[in-house]
N, C-alpha and C positions, 0 to 999 in steps of 0.2 A: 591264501584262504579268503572269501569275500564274504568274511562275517560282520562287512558295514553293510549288504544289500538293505536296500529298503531305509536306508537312513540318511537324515539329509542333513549338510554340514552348513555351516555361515564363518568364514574366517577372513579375517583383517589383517592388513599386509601382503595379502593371498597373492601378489603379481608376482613377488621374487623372493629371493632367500628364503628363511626359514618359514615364513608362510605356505609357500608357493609349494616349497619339498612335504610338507603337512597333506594339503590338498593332493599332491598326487600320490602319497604313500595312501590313503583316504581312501580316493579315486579308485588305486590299485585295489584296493579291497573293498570294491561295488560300492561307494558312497555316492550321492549328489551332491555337488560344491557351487558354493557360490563364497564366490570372492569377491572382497572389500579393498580398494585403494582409493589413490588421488590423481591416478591417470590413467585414459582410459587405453593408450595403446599397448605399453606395459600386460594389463590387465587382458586386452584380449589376444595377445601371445599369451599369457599364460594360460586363457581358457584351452587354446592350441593343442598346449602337452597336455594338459587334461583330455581332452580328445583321445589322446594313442590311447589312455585307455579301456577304448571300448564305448566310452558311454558318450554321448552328444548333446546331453541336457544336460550342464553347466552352466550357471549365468555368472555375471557379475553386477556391482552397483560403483560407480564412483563417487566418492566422499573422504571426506574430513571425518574420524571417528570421533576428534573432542568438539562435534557439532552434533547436538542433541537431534538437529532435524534430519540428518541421513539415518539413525537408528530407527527414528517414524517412521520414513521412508523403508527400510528395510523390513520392518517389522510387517509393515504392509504385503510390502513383496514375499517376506518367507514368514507367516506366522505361528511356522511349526516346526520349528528346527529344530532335533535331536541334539546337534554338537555343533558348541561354539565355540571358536577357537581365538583368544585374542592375541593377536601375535604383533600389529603394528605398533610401530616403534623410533623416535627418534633419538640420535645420539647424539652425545656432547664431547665436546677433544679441545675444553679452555678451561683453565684453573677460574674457579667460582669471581676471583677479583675483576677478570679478566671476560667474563660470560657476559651478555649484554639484560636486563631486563626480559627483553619480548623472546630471545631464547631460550630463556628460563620456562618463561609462560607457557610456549611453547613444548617444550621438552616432557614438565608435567601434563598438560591438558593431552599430548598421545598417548605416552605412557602412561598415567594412570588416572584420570577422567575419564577417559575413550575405553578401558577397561571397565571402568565401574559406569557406566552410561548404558555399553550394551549389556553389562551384563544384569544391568537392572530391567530393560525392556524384555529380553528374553526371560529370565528367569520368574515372571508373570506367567507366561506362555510355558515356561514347564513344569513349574509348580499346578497348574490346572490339569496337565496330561500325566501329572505324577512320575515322569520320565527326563531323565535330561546329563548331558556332560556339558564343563564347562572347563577349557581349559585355558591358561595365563601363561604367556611368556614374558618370563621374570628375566632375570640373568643372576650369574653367580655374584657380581660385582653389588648386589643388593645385601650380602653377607659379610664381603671381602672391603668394599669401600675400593675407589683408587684414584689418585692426584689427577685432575682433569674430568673426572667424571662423576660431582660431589652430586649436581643435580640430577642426574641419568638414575646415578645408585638410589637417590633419597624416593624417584617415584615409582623404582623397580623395589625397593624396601615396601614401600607401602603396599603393596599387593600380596606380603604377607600377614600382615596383621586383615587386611580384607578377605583375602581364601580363609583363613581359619574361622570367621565371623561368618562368612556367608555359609559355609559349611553345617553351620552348626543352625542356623536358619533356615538350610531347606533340605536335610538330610533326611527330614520327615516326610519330606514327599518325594523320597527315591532321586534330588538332583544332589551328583555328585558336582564340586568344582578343586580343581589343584593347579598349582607351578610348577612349570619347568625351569630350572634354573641354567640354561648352558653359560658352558663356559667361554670362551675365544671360540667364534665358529668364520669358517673362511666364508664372509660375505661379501658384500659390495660396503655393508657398515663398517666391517673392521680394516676392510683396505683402504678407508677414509681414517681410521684412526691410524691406523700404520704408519699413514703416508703423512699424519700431521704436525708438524715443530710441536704444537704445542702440548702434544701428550705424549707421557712415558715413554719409554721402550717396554713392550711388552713380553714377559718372559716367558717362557714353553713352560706347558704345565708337564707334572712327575712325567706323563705317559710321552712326553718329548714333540708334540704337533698340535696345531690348536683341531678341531670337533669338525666335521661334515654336518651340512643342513639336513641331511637324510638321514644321519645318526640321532639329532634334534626330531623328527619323523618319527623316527621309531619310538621313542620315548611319550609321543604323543596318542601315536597307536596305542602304544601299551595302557596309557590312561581312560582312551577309550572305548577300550575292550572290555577294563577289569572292575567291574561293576561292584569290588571291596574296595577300594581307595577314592579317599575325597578330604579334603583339608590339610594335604598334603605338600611337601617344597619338594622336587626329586631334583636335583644336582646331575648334572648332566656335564662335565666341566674337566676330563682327562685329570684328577685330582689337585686342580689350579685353588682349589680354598682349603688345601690342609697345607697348603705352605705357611 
C-alpha cells in the first residue's frame, strides 16, 4: 500500500541497520527520505536501495546529530517534514568503572541529545502545519537495565520520560511522538557487542532468536500510519523484558 505518497520523511542513522530498514519500508510505501549519518559513503549506498524503490529523489545530509549545527542545516534543507524518525545511536560493551569519560559523553549526546535537538527543531515546523510523526528509537534495555550497558540504558531511559512530555505538549496541534523499544536486533551494533570480552553473554529472548531490522520497520510503519497513538513505548523485543 503507498499510503506515505506525498509525505516526506528525515531519519537519523538512515545509512545502515535499523534506520536504513525504516527508510526503505517508508520508501516502499511512496515516502521521500532523507537520510542523516556521519559518513557520506555508507549514506550514498544507502540512497542506492532507496532507489529500487521507484522514487530517485532521496537525499541525504552528513552530520553529528548531538551537533546542534547539522539540525540548522537540515532544517534548512527539509523545512517541512511529515516524519521524523530518530534512530541513530551509539553503544556501549564496558562496565561503567571501566567506560572512559568522553564515551560516556559521547554515548548520551547521540542517544539522547541528538533525539531531543531534532526534535525540538522540527517539532516548531509541525506544530505551525498542525501535522507531524515523530518517532524514537529507544531500546528494550531502557526497561531491562544490563551489566555493560549502564550508560547506553540511562539515555535510551530518558527518552521515556521525554515522549510522554512532549506528547502531551503537542497533541494539541495534531503532532503525535512514541518509542520503539526493540529488543536484540541482528545488527552491525549487536555483532560488536556479541563479539565483546567485556559484555555479557547475551540470552535468546522466550521467542528463541534475537528481531530483524525490517520487523523494527514494521513497527515504525505502524506508528506512522496510525494517527491514535502518541506517548507511547511499543516493545518490539521477542518477549526479552518479561524475563
Amino acid at each position: 500500500m503507498l499510503d506515505l505518497v506525498n509525505r516526506s520523511c528525515l531519519i537519523t542513522g538512515g545509512s545502515k541497520g535499523i534506520g536504513l530498514a525504516i527508510a526503505a519500508r517508508f520508501a516502499r510505501a511512496g515516502a521521500t527520505c532523507t537520510l542523516i549519518a556521519r559518513h557520506e559513503r555508507p549514506l550514498r549506498d544507502a540512497i542506492s536501495v532507496l532507489a529500487e524503490s521507484g522514487q530517485q529523489d532521496h537525499r541525504f545530509l552528513v552530520g553529528d546529530v548531538g551537533d546542534k549545527g547539522l539540525w540548522e542545516q537540515a532544517i534548512k534543507m527539509n523545512p517541512g517534514i511529515d516524519i521524523l524518525v530518530n534512530s541513530a545511536g551509539q553503544s556501549q560493551t564496558s562496565l561503567l568503572l571501566r567506560t572512559p569519560i568522553q564515551e560516556i559523553d559521547d554515548v548520551i549526546r547521540a542517544n539522547l541529545l541528538g533525539t531531543i535537538y531534532g526534535t525540538k527543531f522540527y517539532l516548531k515546523e509541525m506544530t505551525r502545519a498542525r501535522r507531524g510523526c515523530i518517532i524514537n528509537i529507544s531500546s528494550v534495555l531502557a526497561t531491562t537495565g544490563g551489566a555493560g550497558s549502564s550508560v547506553y540504558a540511562a539515555s535510551k531511559s530518558g527518552l521515556h520520560g521525554f515522549v510522554k512530555s512532549i506528547a502531551k505538549e503537542a497533541s494539541r496541534f495534531n503532532v503525535r511522538i512514541n518509542n520503539i523499544l526493540p529488543g536484540y536486533i541482528e545488527t552491525e551494533m549487536t555483532a560488536v557487542i556479541r563479539s565483546s570480552t567485556k559484555a555479557e553473554t547475551l540470552p535468546n529472548p522466550p521467542l528463541g532468536r534475537f528481531g530483524t531490522a525490517a520487523e523494527i520497520a514494521d513497527a515504525a510503519y505502524y506508528l506512522a500510519t496510525n494517527d491514535y497513538v502518541t506517548g507511547t513505548d511499543l516493545i518490539v523485543d521477542g518477549g526479552y523484558a518479561i524475563r
